[in-house]
mmCIF file as Biopython writes it, N, C-alpha, C and O atoms, coordinates in Angstrom:
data_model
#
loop_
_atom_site.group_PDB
_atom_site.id
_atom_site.type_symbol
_atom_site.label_atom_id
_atom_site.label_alt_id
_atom_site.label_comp_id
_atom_site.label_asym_id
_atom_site.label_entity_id
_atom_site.label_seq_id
_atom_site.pdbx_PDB_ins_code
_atom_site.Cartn_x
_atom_site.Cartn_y
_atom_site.Cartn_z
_atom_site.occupancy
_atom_site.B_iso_or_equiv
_atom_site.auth_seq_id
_atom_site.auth_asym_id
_atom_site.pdbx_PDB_model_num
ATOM 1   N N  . UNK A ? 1  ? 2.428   20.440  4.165   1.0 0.0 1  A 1 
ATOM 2   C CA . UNK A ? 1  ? 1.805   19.443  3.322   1.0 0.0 1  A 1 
ATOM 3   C C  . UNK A ? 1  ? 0.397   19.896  2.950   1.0 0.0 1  A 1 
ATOM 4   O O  . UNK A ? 1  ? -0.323  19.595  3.902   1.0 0.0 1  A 1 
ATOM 5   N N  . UNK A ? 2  ? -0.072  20.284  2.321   1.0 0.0 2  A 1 
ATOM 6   C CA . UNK A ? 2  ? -1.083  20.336  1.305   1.0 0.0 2  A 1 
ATOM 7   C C  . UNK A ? 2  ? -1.831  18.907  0.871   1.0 0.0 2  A 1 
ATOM 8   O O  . UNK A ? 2  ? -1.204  18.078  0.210   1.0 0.0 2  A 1 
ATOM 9   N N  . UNK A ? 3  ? -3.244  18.665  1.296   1.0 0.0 3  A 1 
ATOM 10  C CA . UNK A ? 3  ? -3.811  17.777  1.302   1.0 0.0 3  A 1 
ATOM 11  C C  . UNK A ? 3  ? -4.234  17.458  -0.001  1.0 0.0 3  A 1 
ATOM 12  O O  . UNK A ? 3  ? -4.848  18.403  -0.497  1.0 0.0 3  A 1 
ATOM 13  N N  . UNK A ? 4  ? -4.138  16.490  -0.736  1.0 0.0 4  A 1 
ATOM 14  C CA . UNK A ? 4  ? -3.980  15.983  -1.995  1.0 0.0 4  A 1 
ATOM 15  C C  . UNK A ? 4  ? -5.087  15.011  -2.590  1.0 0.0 4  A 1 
ATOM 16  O O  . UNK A ? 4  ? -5.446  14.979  -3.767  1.0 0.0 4  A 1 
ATOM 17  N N  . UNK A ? 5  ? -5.608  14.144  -1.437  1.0 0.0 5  A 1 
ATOM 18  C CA . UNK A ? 5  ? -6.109  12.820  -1.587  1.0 0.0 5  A 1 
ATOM 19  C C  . UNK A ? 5  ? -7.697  13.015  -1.533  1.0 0.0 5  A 1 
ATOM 20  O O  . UNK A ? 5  ? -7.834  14.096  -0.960  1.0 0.0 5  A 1 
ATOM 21  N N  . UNK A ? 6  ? -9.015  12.491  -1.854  1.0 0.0 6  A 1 
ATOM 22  C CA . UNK A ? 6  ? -10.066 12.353  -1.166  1.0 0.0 6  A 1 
ATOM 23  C C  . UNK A ? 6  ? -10.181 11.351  -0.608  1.0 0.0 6  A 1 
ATOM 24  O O  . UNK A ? 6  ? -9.341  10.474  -0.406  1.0 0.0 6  A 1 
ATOM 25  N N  . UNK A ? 7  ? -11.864 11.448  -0.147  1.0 0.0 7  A 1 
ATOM 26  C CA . UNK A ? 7  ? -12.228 10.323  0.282   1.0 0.0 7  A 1 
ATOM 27  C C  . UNK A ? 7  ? -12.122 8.877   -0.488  1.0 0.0 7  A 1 
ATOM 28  O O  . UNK A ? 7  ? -11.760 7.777   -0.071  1.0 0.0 7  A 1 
ATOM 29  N N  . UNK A ? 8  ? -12.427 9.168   -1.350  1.0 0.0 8  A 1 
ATOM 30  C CA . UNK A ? 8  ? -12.553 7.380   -2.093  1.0 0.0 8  A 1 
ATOM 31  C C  . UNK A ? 8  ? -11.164 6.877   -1.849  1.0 0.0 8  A 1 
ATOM 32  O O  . UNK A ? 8  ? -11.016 5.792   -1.287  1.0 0.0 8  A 1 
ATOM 33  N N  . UNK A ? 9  ? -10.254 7.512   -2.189  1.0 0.0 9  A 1 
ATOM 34  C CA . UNK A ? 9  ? -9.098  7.396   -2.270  1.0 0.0 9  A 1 
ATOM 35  C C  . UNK A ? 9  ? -8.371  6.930   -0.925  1.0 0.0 9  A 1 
ATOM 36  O O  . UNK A ? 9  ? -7.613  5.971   -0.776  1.0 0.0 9  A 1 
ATOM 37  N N  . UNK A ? 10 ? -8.873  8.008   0.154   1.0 0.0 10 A 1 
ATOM 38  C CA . UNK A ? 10 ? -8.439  7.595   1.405   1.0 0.0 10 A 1 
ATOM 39  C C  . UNK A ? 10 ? -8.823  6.247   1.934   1.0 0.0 10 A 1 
ATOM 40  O O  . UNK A ? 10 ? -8.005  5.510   2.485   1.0 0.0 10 A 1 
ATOM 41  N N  . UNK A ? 11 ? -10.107 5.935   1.753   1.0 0.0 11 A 1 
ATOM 42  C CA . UNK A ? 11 ? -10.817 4.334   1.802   1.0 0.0 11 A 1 
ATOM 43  C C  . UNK A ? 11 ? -10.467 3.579   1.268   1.0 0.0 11 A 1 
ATOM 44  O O  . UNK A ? 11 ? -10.740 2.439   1.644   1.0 0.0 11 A 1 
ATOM 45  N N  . UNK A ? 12 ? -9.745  3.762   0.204   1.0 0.0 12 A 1 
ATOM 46  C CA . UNK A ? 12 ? -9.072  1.990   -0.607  1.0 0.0 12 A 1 
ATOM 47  C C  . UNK A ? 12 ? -7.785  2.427   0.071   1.0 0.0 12 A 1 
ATOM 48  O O  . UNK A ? 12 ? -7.516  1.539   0.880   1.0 0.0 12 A 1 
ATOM 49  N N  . UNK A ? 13 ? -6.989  3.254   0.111   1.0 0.0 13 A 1 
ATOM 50  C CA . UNK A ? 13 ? -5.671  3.048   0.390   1.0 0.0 13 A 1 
ATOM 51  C C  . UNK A ? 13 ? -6.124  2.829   2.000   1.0 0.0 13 A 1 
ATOM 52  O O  . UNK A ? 13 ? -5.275  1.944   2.103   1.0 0.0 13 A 1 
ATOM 53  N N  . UNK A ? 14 ? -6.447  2.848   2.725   1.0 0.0 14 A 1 
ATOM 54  C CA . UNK A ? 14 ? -6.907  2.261   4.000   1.0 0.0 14 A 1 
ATOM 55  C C  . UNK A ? 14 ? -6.969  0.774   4.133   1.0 0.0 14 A 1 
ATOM 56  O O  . UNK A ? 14 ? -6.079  0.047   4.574   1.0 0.0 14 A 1 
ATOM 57  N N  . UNK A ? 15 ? -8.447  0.333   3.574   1.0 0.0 15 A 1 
ATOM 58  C CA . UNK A ? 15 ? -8.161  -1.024  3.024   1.0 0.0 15 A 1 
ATOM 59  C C  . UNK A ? 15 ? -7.151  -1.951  2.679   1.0 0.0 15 A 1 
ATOM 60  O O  . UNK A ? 15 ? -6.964  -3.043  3.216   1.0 0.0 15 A 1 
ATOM 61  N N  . UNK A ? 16 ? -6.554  -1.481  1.807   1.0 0.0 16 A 1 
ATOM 62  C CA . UNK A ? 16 ? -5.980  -2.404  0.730   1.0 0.0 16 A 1 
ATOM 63  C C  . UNK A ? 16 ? -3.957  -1.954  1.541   1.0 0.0 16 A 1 
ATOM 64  O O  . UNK A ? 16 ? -2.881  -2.419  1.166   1.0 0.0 16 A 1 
ATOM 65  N N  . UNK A ? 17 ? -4.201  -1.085  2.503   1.0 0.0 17 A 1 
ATOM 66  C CA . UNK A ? 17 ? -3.093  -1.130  3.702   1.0 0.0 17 A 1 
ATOM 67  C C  . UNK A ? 17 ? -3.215  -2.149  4.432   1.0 0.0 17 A 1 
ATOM 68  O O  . UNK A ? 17 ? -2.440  -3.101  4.525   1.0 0.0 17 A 1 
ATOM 69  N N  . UNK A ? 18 ? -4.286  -1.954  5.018   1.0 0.0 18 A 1 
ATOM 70  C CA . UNK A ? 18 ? -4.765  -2.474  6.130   1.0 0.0 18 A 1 
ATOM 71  C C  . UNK A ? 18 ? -4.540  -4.515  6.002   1.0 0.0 18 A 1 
ATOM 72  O O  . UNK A ? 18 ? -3.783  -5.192  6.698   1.0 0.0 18 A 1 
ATOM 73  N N  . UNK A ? 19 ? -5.378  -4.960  5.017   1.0 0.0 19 A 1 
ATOM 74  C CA . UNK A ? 19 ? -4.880  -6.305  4.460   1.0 0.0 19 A 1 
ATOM 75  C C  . UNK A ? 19 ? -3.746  -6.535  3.988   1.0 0.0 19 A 1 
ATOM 76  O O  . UNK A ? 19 ? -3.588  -7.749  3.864   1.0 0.0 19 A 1 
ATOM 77  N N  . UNK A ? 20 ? -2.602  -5.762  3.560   1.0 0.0 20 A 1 
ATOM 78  C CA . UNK A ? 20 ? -1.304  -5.886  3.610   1.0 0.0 20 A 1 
ATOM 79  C C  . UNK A ? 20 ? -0.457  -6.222  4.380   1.0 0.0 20 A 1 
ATOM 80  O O  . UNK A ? 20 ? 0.477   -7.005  4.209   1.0 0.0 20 A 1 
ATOM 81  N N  . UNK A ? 21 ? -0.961  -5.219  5.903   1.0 0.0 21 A 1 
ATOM 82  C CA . UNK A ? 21 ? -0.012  -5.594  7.083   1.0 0.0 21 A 1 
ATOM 83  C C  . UNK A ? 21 ? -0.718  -6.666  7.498   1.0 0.0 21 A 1 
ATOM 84  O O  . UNK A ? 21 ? 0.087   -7.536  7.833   1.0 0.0 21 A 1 
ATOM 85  N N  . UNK A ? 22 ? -1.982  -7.075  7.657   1.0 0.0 22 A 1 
ATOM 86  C CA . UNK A ? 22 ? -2.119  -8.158  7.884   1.0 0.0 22 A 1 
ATOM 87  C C  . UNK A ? 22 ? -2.508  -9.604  7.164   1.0 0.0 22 A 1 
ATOM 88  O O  . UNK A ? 22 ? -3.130  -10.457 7.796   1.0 0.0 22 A 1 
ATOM 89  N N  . UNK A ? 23 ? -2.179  -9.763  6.085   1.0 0.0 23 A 1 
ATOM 90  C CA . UNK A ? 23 ? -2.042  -10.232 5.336   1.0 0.0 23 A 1 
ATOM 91  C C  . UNK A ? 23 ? -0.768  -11.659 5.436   1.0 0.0 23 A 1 
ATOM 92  O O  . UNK A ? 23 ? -1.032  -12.758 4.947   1.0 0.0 23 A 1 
ATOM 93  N N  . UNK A ? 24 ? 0.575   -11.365 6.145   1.0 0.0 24 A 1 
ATOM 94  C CA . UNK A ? 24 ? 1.330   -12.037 6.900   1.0 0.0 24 A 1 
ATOM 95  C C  . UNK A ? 24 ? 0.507   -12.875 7.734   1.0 0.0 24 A 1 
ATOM 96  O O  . UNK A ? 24 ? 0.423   -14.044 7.356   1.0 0.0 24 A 1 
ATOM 97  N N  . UNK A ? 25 ? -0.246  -12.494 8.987   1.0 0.0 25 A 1 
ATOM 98  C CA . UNK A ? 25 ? -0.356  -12.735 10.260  1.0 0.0 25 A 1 
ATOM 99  C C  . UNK A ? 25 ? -1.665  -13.916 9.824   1.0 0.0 25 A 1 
ATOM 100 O O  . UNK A ? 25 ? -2.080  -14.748 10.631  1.0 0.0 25 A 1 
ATOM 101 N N  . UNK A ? 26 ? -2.025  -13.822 8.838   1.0 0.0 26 A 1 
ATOM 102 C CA . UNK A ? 26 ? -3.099  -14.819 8.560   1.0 0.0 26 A 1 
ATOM 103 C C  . UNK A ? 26 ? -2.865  -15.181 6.931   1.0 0.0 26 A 1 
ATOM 104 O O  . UNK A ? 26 ? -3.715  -15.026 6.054   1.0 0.0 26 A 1 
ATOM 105 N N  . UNK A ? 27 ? -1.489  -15.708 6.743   1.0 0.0 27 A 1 
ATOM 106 C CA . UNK A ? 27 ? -1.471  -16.111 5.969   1.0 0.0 27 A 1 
ATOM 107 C C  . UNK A ? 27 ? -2.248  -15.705 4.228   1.0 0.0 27 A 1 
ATOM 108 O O  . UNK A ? 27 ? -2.287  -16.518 3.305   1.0 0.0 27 A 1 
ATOM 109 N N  . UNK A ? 28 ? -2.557  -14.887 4.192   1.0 0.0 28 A 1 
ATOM 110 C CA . UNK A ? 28 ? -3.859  -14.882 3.088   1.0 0.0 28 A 1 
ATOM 111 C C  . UNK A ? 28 ? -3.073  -15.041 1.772   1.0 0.0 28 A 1 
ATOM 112 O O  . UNK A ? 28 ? -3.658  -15.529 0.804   1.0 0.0 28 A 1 
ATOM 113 N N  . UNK A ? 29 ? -1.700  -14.636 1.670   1.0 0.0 29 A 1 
ATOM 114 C CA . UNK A ? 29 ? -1.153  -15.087 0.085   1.0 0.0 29 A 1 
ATOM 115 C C  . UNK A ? 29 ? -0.206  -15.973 0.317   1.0 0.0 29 A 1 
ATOM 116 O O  . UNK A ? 29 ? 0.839   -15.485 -0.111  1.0 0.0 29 A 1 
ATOM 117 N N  . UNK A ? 30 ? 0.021   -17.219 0.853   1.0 0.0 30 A 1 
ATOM 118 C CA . UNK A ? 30 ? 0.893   -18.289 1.048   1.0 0.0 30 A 1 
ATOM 119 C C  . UNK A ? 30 ? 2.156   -17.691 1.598   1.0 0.0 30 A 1 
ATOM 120 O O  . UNK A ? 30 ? 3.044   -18.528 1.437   1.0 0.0 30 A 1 
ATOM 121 N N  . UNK A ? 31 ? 2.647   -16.569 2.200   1.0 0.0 31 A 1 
ATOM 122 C CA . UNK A ? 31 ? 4.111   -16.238 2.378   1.0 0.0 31 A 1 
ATOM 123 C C  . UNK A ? 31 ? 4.841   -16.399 3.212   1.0 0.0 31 A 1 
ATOM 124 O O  . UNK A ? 31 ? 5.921   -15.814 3.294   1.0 0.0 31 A 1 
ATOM 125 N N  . UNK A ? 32 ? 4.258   -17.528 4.301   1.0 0.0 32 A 1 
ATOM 126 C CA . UNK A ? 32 ? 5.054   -17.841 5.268   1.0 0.0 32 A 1 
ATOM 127 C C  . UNK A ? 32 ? 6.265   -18.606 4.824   1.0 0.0 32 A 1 
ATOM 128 O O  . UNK A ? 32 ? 6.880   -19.212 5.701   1.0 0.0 32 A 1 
ATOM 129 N N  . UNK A ? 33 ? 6.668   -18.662 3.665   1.0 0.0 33 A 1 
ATOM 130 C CA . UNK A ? 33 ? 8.260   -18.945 3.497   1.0 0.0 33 A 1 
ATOM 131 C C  . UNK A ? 33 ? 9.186   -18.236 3.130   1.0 0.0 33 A 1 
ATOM 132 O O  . UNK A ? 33 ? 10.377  -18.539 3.071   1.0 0.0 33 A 1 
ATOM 133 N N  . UNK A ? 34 ? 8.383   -16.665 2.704   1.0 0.0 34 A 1 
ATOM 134 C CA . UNK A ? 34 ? 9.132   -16.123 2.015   1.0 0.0 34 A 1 
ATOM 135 C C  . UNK A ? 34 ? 9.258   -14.215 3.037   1.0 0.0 34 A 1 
ATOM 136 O O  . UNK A ? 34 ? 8.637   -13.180 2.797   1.0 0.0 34 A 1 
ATOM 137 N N  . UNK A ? 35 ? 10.297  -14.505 4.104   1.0 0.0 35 A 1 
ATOM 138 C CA . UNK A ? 35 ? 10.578  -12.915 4.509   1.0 0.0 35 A 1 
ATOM 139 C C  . UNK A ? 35 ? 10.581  -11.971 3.843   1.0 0.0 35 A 1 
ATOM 140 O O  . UNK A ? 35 ? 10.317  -10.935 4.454   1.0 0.0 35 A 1 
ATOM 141 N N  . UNK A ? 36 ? 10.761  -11.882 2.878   1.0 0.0 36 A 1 
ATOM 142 C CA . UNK A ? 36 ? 11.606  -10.892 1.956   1.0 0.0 36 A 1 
ATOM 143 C C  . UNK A ? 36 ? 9.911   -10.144 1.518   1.0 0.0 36 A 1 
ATOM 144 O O  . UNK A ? 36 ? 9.588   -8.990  1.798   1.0 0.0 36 A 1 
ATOM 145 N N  . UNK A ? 37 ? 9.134   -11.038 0.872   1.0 0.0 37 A 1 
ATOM 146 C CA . UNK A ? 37 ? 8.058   -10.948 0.681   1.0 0.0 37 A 1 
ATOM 147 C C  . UNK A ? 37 ? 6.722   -10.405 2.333   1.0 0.0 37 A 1 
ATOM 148 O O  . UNK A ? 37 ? 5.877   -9.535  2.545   1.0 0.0 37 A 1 
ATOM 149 N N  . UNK A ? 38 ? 7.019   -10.989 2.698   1.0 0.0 38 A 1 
ATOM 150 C CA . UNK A ? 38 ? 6.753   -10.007 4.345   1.0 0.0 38 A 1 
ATOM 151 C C  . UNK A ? 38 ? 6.764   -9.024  4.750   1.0 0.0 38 A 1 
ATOM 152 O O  . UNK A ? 38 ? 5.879   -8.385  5.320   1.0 0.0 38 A 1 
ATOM 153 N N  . UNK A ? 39 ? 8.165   -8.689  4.409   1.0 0.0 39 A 1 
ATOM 154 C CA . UNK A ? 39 ? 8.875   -7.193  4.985   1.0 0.0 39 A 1 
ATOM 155 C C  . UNK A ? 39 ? 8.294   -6.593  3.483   1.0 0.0 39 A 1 
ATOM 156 O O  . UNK A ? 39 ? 7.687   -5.594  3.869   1.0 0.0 39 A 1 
ATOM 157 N N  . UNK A ? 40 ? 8.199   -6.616  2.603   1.0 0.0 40 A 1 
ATOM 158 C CA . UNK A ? 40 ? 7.557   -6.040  1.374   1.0 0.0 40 A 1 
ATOM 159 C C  . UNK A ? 40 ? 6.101   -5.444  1.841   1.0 0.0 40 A 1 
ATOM 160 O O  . UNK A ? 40 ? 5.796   -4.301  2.181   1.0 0.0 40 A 1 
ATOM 161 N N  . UNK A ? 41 ? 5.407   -6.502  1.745   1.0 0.0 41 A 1 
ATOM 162 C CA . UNK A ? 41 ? 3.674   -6.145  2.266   1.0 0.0 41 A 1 
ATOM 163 C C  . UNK A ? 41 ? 3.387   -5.480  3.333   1.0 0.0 41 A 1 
ATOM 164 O O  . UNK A ? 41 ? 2.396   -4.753  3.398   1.0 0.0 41 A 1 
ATOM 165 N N  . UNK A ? 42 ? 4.433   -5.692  4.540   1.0 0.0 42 A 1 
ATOM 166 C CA . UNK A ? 42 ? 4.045   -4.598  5.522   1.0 0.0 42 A 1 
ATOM 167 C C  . UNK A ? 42 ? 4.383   -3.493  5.502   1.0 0.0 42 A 1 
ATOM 168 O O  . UNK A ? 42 ? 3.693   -2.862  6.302   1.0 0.0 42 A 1 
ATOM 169 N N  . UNK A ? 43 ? 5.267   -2.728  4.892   1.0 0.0 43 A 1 
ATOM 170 C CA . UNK A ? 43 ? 5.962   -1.683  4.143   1.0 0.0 43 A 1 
ATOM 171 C C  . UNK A ? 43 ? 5.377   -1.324  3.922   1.0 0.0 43 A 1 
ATOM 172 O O  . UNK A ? 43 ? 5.060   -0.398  4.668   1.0 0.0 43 A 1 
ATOM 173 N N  . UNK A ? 44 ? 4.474   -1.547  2.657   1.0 0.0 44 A 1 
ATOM 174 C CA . UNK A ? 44 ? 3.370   -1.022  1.438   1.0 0.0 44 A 1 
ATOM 175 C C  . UNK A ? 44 ? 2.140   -0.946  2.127   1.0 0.0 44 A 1 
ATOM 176 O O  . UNK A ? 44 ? 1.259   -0.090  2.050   1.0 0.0 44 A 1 
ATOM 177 N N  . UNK A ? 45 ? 2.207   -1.867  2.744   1.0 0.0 45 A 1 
ATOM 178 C CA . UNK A ? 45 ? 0.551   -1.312  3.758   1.0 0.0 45 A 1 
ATOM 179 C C  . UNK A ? 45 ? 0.965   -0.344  4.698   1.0 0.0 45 A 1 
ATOM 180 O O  . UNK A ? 45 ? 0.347   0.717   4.612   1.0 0.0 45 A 1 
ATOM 181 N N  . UNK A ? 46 ? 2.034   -0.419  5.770   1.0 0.0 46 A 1 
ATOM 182 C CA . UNK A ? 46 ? 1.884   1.028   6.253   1.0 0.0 46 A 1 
ATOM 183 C C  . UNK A ? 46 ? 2.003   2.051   5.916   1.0 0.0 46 A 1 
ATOM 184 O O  . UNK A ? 46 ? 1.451   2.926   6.584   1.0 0.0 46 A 1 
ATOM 185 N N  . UNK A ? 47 ? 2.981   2.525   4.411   1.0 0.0 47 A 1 
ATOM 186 C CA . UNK A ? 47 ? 2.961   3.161   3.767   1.0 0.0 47 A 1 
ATOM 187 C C  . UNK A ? 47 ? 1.049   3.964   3.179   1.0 0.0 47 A 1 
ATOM 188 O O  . UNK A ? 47 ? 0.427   5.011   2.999   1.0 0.0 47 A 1 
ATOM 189 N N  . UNK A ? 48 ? 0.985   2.814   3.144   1.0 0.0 48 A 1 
ATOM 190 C CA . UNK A ? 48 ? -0.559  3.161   2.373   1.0 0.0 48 A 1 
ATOM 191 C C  . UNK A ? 48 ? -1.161  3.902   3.568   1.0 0.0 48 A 1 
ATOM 192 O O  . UNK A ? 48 ? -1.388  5.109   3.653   1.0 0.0 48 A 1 
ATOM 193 N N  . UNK A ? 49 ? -1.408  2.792   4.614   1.0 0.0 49 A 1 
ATOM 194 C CA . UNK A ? 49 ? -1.678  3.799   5.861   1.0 0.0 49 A 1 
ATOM 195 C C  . UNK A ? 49 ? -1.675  5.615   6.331   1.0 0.0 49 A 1 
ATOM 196 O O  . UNK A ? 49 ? -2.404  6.540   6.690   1.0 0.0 49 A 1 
ATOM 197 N N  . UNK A ? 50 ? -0.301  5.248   6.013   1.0 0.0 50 A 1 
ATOM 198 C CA . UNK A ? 50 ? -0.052  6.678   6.759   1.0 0.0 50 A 1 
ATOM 199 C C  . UNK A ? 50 ? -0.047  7.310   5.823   1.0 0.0 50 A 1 
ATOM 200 O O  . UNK A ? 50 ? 0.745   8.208   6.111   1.0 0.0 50 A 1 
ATOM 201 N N  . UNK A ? 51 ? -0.485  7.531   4.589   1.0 0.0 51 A 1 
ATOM 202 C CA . UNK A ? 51 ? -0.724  8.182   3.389   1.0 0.0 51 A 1 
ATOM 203 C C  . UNK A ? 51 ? -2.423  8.634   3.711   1.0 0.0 51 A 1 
ATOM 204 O O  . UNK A ? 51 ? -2.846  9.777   3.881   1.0 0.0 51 A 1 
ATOM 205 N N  . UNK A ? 52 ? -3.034  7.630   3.724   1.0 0.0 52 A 1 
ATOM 206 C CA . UNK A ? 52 ? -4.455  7.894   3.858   1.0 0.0 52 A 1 
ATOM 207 C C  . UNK A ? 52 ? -4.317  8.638   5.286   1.0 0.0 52 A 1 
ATOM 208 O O  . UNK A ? 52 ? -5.062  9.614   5.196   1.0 0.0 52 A 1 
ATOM 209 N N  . UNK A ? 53 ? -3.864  8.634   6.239   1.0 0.0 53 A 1 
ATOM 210 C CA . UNK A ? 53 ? -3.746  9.278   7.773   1.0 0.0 53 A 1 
ATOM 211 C C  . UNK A ? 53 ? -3.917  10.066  7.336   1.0 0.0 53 A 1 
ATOM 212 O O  . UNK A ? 53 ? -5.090  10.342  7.084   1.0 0.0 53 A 1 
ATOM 213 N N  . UNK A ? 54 ? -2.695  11.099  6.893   1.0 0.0 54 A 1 
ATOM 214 C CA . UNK A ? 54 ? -2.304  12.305  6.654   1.0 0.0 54 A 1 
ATOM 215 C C  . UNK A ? 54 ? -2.984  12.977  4.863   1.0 0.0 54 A 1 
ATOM 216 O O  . UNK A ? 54 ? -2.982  14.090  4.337   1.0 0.0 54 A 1 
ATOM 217 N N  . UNK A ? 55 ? -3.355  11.963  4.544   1.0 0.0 55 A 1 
ATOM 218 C CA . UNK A ? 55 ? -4.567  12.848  3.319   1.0 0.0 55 A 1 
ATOM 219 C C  . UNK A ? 55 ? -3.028  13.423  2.404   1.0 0.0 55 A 1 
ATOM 220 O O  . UNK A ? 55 ? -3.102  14.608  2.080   1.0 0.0 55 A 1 
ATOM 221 N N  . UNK A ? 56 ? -2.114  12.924  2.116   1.0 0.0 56 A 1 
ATOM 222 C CA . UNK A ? 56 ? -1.095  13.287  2.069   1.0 0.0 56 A 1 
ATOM 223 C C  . UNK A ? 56 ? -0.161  11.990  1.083   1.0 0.0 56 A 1 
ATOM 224 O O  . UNK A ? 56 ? 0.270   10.971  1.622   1.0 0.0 56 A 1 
ATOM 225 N N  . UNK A ? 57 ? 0.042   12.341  -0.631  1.0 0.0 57 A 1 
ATOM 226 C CA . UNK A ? 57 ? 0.574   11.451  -1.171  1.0 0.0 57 A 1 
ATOM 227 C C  . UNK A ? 57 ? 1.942   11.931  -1.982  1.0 0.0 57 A 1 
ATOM 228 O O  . UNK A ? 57 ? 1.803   12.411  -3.107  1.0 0.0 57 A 1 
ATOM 229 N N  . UNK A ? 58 ? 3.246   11.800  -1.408  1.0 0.0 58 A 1 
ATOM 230 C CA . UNK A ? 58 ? 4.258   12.469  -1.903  1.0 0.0 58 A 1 
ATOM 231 C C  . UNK A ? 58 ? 4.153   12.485  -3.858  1.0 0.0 58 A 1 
ATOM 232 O O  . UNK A ? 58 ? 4.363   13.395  -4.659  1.0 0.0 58 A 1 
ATOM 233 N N  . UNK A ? 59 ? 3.768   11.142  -4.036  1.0 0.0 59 A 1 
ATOM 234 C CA . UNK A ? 59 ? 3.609   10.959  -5.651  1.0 0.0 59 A 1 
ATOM 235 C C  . UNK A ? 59 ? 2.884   11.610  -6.129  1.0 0.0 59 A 1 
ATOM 236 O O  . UNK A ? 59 ? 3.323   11.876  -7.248  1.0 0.0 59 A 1 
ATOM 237 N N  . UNK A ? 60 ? 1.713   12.202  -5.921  1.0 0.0 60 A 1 
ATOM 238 C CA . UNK A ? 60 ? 0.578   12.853  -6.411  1.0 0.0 60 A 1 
ATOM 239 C C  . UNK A ? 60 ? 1.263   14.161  -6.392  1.0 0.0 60 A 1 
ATOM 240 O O  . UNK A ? 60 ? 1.236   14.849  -7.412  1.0 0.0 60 A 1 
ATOM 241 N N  . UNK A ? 61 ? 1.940   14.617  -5.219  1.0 0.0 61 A 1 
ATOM 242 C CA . UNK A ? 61 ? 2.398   15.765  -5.409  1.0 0.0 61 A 1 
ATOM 243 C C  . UNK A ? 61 ? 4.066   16.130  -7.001  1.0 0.0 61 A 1 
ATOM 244 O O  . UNK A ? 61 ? 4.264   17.047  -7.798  1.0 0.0 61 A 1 
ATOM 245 N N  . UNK A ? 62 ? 4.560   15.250  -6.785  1.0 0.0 62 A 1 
ATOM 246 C CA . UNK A ? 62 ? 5.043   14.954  -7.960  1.0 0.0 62 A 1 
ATOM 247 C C  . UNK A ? 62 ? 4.953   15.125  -9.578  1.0 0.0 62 A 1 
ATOM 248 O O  . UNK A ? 62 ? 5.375   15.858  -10.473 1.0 0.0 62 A 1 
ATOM 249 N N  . UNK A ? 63 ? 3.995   13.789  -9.345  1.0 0.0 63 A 1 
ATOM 250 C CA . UNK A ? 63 ? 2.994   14.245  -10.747 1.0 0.0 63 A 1 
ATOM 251 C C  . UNK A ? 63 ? 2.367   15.693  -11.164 1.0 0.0 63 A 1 
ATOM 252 O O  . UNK A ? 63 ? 2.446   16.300  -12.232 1.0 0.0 63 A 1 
ATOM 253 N N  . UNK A ? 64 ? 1.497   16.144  -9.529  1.0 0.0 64 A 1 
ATOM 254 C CA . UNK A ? 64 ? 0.735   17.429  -9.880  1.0 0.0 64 A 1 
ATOM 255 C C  . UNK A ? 64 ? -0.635  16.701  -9.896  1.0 0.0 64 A 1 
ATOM 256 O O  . UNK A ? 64 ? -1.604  17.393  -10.208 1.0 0.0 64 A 1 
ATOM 257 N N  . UNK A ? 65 ? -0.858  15.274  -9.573  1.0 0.0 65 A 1 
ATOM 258 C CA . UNK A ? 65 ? -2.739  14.688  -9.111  1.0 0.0 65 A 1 
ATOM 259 C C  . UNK A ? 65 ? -3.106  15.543  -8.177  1.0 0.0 65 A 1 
ATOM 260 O O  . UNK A ? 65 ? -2.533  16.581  -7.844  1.0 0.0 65 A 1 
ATOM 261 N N  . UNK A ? 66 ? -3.925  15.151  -7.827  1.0 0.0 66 A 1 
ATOM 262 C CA . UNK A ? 66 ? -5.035  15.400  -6.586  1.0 0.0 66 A 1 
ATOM 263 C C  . UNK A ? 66 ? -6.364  15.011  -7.229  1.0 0.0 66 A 1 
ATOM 264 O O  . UNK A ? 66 ? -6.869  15.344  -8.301  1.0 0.0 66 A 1 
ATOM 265 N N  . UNK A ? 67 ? -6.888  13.988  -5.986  1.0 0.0 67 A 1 
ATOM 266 C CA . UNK A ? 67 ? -8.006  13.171  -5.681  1.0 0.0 67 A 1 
ATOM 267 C C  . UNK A ? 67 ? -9.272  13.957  -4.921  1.0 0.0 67 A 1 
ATOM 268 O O  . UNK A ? 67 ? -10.412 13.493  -4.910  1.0 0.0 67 A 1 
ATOM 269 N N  . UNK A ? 68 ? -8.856  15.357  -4.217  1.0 0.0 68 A 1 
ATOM 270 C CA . UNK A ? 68 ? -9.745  15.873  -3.749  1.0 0.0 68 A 1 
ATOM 271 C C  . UNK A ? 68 ? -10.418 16.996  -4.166  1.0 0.0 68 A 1 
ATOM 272 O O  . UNK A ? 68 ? -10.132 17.798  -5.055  1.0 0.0 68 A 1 
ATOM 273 N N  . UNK A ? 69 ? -11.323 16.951  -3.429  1.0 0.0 69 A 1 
ATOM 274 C CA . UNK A ? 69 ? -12.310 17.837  -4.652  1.0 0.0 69 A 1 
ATOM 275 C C  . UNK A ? 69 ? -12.032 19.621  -3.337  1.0 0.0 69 A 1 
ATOM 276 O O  . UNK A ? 69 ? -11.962 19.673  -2.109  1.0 0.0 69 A 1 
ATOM 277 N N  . UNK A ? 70 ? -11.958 20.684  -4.340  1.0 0.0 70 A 1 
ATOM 278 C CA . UNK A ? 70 ? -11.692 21.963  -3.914  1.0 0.0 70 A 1 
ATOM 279 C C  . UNK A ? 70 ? -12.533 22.928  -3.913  1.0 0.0 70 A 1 
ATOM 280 O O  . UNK A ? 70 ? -12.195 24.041  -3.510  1.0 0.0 70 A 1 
#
């Protein structure tokens, strides 16, 4: 894997993970009725997570992006 991502990049997808998975656990977008919607947001936030972990974005590689500077 070939590191793809920078910093800015690594910091919002951190973030905006991070309030995803927990995002459920405190209610913050009304979804305690809706599982489906649950299992969605925590997905996408750990996803995001372990994207920013590993500096590492299968899509970027895809496209041919990169966020980091060389």
């Amino acid at each position: 894997m070939t590191i793809n991502m920078g910093a800015a990049d690594r910091v919002i997808r951190l973030i905006v993970g991070t309030v995803l998975i927990l995002a459920p656990v405190f209610d913050l977008f009304g979804m305690t009725a809706s599982t489906p919607a649950i299992v969605a947001s925590v997905i996408a936030g750990i996803v995001l997570v372990l994207t920013a972990f590993f500096r590492f974005c299968p899509l970027y590689r895809v496209v041919g992006a990169s966020t980091c500077k060389r």
